[in-house]
C-alpha positions in Angstrom: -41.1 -32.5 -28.1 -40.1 -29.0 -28.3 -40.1 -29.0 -24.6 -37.2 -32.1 -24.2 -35.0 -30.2 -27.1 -35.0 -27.4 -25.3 -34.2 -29.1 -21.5 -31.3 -30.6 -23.5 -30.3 -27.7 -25.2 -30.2 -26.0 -21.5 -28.4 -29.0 -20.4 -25.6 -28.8 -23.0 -25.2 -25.2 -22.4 -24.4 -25.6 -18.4 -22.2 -28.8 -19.0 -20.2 -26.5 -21.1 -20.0 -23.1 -19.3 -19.6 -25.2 -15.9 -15.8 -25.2 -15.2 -14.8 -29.6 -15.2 -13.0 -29.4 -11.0 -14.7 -26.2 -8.6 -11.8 -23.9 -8.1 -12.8 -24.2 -4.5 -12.0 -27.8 -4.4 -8.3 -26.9 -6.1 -7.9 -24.5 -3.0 -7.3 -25.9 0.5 -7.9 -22.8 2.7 -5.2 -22.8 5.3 -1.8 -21.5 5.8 0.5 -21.3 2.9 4.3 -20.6 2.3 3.6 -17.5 -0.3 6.6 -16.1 -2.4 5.8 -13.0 -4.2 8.2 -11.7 -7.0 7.9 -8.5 -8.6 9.9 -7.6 -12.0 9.8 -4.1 -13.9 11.9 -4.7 -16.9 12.5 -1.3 -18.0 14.6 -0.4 -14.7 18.3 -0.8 -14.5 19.5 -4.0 -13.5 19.6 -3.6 -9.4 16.3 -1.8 -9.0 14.6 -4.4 -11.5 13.5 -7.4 -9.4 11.9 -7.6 -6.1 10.8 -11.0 -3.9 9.0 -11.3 -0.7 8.0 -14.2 1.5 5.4 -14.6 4.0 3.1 -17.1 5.8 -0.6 -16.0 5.0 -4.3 -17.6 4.9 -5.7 -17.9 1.3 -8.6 -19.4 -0.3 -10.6 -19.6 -3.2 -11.9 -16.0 -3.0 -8.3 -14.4 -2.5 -7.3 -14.9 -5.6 -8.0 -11.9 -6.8 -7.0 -10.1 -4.5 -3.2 -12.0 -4.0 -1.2 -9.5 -5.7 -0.1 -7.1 -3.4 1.1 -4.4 -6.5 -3.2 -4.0 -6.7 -2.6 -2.2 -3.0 -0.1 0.5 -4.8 -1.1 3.4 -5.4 -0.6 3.4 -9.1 -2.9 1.1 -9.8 -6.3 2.6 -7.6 -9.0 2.4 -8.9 -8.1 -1.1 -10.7 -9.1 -4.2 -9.9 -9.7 -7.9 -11.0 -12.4 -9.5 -12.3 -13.1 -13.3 -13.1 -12.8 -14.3 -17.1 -13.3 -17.9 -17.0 -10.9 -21.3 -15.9 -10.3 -24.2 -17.6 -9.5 -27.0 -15.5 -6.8 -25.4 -13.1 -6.2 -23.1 -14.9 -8.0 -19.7 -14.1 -7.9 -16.0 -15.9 -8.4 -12.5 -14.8 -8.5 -9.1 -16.7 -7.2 -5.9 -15.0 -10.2 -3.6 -14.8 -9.7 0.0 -14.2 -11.4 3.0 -13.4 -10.9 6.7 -14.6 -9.9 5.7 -18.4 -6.3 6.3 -18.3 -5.9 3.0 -20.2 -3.6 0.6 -17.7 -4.5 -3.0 -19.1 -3.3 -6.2 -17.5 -4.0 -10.2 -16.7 -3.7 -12.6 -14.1 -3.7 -15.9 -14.8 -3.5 -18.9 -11.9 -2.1 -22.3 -13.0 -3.6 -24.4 -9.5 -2.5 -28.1 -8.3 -3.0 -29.9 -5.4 0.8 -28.9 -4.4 1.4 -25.3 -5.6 -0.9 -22.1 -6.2 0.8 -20.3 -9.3 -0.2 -16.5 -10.5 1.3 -14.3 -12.3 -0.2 -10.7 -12.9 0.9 -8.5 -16.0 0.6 -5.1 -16.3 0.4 -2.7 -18.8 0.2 1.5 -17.3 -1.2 3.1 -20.0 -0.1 7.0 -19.3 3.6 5.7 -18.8 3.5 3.2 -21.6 5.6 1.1 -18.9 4.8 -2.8 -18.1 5.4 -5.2 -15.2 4.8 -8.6 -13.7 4.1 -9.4 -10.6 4.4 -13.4 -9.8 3.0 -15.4 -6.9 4.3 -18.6 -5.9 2.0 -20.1 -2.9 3.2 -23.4 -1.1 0.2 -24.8 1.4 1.2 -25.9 5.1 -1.5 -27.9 5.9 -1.7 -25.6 9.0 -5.5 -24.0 9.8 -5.4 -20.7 9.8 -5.0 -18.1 12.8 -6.2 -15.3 13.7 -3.0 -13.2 14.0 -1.1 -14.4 10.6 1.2 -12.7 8.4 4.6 -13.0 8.9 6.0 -10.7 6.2 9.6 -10.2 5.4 11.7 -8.6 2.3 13.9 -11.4 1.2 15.7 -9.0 -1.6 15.0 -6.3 -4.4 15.6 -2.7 -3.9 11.6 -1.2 -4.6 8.5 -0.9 -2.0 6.1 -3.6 -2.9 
């Protein structure tokens, strides 16, 4: 008897930690159309906004690592790590090292047509925050080997 409660107590638990759809099966891995749009609000009007496009691979396990602003600099030493999903929906917090307390979020809205994310930031030293949105269309093209067609559509800072 105590046994069976338990089994179903362990059962309940993983039924409702377990996310309802795999983000893998949200994610086609292949080619996609990726837009990536960077805004810092407290700059003057013409250095505010920035926007890239390329064609790159993704799947499930890049999207952590899709914001290209993680690359800069400014933000070593930071990184993202998972905080849950529900349904398509899936979270990130901004973790960083050396205490010198930047904060931020991603969050990914996914559907079968369009891979959404947006990343805010907080720098803690500068008091200074920023977005950094990415907007991925899938090709239904495999991937190759030598893919990434980057080019700088328009803004006025280095991504």
């Amino acid at each position: 008897m105590a046994l069976s409660l338990i089994k179903r107590s362990l059962l309940v638990l993983v039924v409702a930690v377990s996310p309802s759809v795999a983000v893998s099966e949200l994610i086609r891995s292949g080619q996609y159309e990726v837009t990536t749009e960077t805004g810092m609000p407290h700059l003057e009007e013409s250095l505010r906004y920035s926007t890239t496009r390329e064609t790159r691979c993704l799947t499930d396990k890049d999207l952590p690592t899709a914001f290209a602003v993680l690359a800069h600099s400014s933000l070593r030493g930071c990184r993202l790590a998972w905080r849950g999903d529900q349904g398509k929906v899936v979270s990130y917090d901004l973790l960083c090292e050396g205490g010198y307390g930047t904060t931020g979020e991603a969050v990914w809205d996914l559907s079968e047509h369009q891979l959404k994310g947006t990343l805010r930031v907080k720098l803690g030293g500068k008091n200074m925050t920023f977005y950094q949105r990415v907007t991925a269309n899938p090709l239904d093209k495999p991937c190759t080997a030598a893919l990434s067609t980057r080019s700088r559509v328009s803004g006025s800072f280095e991504n």
